[in-house]
C-alpha positions in Angstrom: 22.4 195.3 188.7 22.4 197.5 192.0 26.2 197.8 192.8 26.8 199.1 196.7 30.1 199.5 198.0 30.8 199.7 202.0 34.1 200.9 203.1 33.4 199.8 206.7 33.3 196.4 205.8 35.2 196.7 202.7 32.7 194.9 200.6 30.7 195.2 197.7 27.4 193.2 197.0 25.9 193.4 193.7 22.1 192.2 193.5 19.8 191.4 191.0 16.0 191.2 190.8 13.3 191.2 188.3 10.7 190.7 190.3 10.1 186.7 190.5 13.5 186.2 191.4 16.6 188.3 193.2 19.9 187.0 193.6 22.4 188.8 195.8 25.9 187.9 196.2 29.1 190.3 197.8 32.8 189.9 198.2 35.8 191.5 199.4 37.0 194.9 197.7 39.5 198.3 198.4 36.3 200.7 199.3 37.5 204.1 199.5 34.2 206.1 199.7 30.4 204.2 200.3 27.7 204.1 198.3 25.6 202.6 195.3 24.4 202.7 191.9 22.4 200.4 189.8 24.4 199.9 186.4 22.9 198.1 182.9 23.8 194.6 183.6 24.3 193.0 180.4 27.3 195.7 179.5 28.5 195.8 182.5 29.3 191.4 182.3 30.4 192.3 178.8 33.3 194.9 179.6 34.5 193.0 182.9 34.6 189.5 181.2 36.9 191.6 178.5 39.3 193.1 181.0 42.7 190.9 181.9 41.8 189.2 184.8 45.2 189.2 186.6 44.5 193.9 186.1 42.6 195.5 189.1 39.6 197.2 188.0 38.8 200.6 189.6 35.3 202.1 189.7 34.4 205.4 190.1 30.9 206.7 190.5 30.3 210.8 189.9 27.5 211.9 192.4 26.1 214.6 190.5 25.4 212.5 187.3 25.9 209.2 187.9 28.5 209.1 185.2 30.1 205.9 186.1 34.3 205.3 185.4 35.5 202.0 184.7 39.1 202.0 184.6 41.9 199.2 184.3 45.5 198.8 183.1 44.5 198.9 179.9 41.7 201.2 179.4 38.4 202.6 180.4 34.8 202.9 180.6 32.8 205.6 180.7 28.6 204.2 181.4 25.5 206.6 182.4 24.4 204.7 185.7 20.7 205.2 187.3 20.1 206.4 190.8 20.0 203.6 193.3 16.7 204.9 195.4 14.9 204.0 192.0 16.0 199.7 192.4 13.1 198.2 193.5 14.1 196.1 197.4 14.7 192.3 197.8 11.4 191.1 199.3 13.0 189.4 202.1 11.2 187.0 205.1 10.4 188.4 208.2 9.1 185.5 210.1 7.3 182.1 208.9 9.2 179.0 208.4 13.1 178.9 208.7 14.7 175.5 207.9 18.5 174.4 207.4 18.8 171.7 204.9 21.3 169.0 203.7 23.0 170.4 200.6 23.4 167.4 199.3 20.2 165.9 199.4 18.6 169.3 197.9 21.0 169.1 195.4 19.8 165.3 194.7 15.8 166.1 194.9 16.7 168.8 192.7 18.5 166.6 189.7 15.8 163.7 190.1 12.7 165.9 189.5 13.7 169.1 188.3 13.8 167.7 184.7 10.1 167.0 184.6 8.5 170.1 185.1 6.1 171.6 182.1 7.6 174.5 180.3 4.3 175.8 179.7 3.4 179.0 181.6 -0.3 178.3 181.0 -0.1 175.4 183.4 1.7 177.5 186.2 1.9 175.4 189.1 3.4 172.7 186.8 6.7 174.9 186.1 8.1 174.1 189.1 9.2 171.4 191.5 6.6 170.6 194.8 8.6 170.0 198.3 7.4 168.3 201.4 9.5 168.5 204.2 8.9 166.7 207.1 11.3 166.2 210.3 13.3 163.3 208.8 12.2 163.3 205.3 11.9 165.7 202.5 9.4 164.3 199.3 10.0 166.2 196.0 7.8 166.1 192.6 7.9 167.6 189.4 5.0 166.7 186.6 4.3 168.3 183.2 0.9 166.2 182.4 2.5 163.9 180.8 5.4 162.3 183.1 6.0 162.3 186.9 9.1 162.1 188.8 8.8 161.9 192.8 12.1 160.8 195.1 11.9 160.6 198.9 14.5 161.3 201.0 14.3 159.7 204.3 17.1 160.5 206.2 18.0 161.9 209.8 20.3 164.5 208.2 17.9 166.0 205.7 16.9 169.2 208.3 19.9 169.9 210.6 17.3 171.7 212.7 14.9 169.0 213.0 13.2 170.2 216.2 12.7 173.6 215.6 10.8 172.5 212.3 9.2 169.8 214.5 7.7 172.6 216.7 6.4 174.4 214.6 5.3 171.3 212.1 3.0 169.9 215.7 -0.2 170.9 213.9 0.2 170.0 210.3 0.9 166.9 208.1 4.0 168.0 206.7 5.2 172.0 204.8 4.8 172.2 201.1 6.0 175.0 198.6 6.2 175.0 195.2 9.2 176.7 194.0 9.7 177.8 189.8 12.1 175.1 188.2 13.9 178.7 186.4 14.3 179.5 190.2 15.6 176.3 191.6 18.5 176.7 188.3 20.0 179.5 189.9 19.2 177.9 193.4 21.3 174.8 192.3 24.0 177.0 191.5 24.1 178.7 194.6 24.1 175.3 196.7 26.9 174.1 194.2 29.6 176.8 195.4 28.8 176.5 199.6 31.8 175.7 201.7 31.8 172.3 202.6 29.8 171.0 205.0 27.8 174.1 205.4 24.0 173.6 205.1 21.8 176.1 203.2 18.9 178.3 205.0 15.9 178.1 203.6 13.1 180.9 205.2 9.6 181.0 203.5 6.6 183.2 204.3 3.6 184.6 202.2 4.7 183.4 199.0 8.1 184.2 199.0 11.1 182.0 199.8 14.7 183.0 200.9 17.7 180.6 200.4 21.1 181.8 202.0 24.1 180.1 201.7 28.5 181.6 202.2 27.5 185.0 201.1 24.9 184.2 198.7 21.6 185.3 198.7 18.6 184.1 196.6 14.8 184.8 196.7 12.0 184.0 194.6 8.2 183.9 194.8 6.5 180.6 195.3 3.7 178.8 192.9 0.9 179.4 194.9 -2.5 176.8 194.7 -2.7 173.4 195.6 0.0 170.9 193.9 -1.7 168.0 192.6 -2.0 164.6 194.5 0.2 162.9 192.2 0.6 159.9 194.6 -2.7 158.8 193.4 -1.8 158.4 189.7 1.3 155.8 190.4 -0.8 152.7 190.6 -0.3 150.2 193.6 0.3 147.3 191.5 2.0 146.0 188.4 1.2 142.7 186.4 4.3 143.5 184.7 8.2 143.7 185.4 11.2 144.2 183.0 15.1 144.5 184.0 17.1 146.3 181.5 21.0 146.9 181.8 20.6 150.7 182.1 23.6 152.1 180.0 22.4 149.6 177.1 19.0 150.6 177.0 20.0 154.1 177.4 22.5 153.6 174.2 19.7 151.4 171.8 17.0 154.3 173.2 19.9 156.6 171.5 20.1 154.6 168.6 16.4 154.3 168.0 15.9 158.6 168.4 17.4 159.1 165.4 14.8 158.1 163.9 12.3 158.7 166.1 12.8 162.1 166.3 12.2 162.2 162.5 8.3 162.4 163.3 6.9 162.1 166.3 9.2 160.4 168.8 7.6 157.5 169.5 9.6 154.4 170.0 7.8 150.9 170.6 9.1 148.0 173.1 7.5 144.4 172.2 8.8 142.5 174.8 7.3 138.2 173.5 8.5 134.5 174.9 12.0 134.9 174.3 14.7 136.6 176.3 15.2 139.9 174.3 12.6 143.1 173.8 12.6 144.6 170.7 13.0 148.2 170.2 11.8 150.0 167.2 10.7 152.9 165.5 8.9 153.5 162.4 8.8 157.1 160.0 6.4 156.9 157.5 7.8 158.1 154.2 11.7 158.1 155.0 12.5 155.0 157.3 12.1 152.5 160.7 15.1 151.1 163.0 14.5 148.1 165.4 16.8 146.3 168.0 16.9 143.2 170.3 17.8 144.1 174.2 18.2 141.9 176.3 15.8 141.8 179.2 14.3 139.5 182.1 10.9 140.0 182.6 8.1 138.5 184.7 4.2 139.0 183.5 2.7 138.3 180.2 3.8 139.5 176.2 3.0 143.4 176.0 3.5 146.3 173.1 3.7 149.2 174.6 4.8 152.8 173.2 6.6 155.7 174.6 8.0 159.1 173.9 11.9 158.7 173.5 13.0 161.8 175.0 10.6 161.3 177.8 12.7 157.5 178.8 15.9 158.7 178.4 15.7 161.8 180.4 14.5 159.6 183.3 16.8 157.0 182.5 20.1 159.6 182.6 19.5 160.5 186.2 19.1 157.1 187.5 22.5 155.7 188.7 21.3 152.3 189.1 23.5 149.6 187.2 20.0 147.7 186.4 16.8 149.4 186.1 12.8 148.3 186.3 10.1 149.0 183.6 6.5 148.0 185.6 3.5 148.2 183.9 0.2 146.8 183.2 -1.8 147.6 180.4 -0.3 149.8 176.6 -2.5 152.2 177.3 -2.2 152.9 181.3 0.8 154.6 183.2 4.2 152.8 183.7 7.1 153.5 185.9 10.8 153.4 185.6 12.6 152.5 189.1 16.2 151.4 190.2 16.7 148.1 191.6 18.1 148.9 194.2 17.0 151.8 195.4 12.9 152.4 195.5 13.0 156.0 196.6 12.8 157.1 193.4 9.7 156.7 191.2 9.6 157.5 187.2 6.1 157.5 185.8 5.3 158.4 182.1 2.1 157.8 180.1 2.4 155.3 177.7 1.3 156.7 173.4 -1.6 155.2 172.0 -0.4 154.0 168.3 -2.4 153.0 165.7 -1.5 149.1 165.0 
């Protein structure tokens, strides 16, 4: 961590970068003499987390060998710091797009999507979350190959500085990045402790993007290529539409994991002529589960299978008391939506199992 103390401004910032992403943050200190030094991080959290917290801590940094002194009430450090010329600089935005958003729909695109991004580095692009911002409206996306989760935000309030962005925005559709989800973590974070009401910058140019917020700074590089059109896999119609009591498919879904998780997660729905679906899961060799939920549906009788994990993490960040299951065929995508809200759209691909 580079550690720089300013005693005209009695503050010291402490920043951290390894290359995809730098986070700097500063606060309020006694600075007796200026300067910097970049100190192990790891050890450094580990002795300060140890030290009472209601004990000063003094640091002392020796010019000539960059012996560093931690000191308390209790005790001391002595750590071997490393010149600061040698801490490679924040890659910070010169010019490009700047853009102040609503904190708390960020923080809601974020928690919708974020979840269904592909933890695997081979498909790059798909490791992070997609924004389009437009003057009034800001789309987000996250897709791993296998499920899709999109929310739209159409709001007045979503850009505070709507007609700057519409100045610039005159000649294009609308501005996408593609920002790492291990990015948008510590971004969520950042957004979590602004002072109220207090929006957060975002400034983006050449594959970098900046977000400031209270004395917070974080900056990361961009997924660059072209994000797929997943607005073309959701289909435009459904033959098929379930309601299920959220909370009580959440808990059978739970239920039903236990043993589904045995093998190879699969749970099947058979929803037939009467008023419940049945919920099941079968592992060869050591056991199956099944349960009636309740359900109103419109369309014909259907068996269709899914991966467990897959519904229940799009089920946990709906809020919705009731929530809709559309589909059309076993073996063609289906989409989890809230009744009463249509902004957000769930699709996962449905397993093919062997009857």
């Amino acid at each position: 961590i580079l550690f720089t103390a300013d005693e005209v401004t009695n503050k010291i910032s402490l920043t951290g970068f390894d290359l995809n992403l730098g986070i700097q943050t500063s606060f309020d200190a006694n600075v007796q003499k200026s300067g910097a030094i970049t100190i192990p991080s790891k050890i450094l959290s580990e002795i300060v987390s140890k030290f009472p917290t209601e004990s000063p801590i003094t640091l002392k940094v020796d010019d000539n060998s960059e012996n560093i002194l931690l000191k308390s009430d209790r005790g001391s450090f002595n750590l071997k710091g490393i010149e600061a010329d040698d801490y490679p600089s924040l890659p910070f935005v010169e010019s490009g797009t700047s853009l102040d958003i609503n904190p708390s729909i960020f923080l809601n695109a974020l928690k919708l999507t974020a979840f269904s991004s592909s933890n695997d580095d081979s498909k790059q692009l798909l490791t992070g979350v997609n924004f389009k911002f437009k003057s009034n409206s800001l789309e987000s996306a996250a897709t791993d190959g296998h499920r899709l989760a999109v929310v739209l935000n159409s709001d007045d309030k979503v850009l505070t500085n709507s007609d700057e962005f519409q100045d610039f925005n005159d000649n294009k559709d609308d501005f996408s990045v593609t920002i790492p989800t291990k990015s948008l973590r510590e971004i969520e974070k950042l957004v979590n402790i602004r002072t109220e009401n207090e929006s957060i910058k975002l400034f983006y140019d050449k594959g970098q993007v900046v977000f400031i917020s209270s004395n917070q700074i974080i900056t990361t590089r961009t997924l660059e290529g072209s994000y797929p059109n997943y607005r073309q896999l959701i289909p435009d119609t459904f033959s098929k539409f379930f309601k299920f009591e959220r909370n009580s498919l959440i808990n059978s879904l739970e239920r039903i994991a236990v043993l589904a998780d045995q093998q190879s997660s699969v749970v099947k729905i058979s929803i037939s002529d009467d008023k419940f679906a049945s919920i099941s899961a079968d592992a060869q060799d050591i056991g199956n589960a099944n349960e009636l939920l309740p359900v109103v549906f419109d369309g014909d009788h259907i068996d269709i299978a899914f991966n467990v994990r897959y519904l229940l993490e799009g089920l946990k960040v709906i809020t919705s008391d009731n929530v809709l299951l559309k589909c059309n065929l076993p073996t063609t995508p289906a989409v989890l939506v809230p009744d009463d809200n249509s902004s957000f759209t769930y699709l996962v691909m449905p397993v093919q199992v062997r009857k």
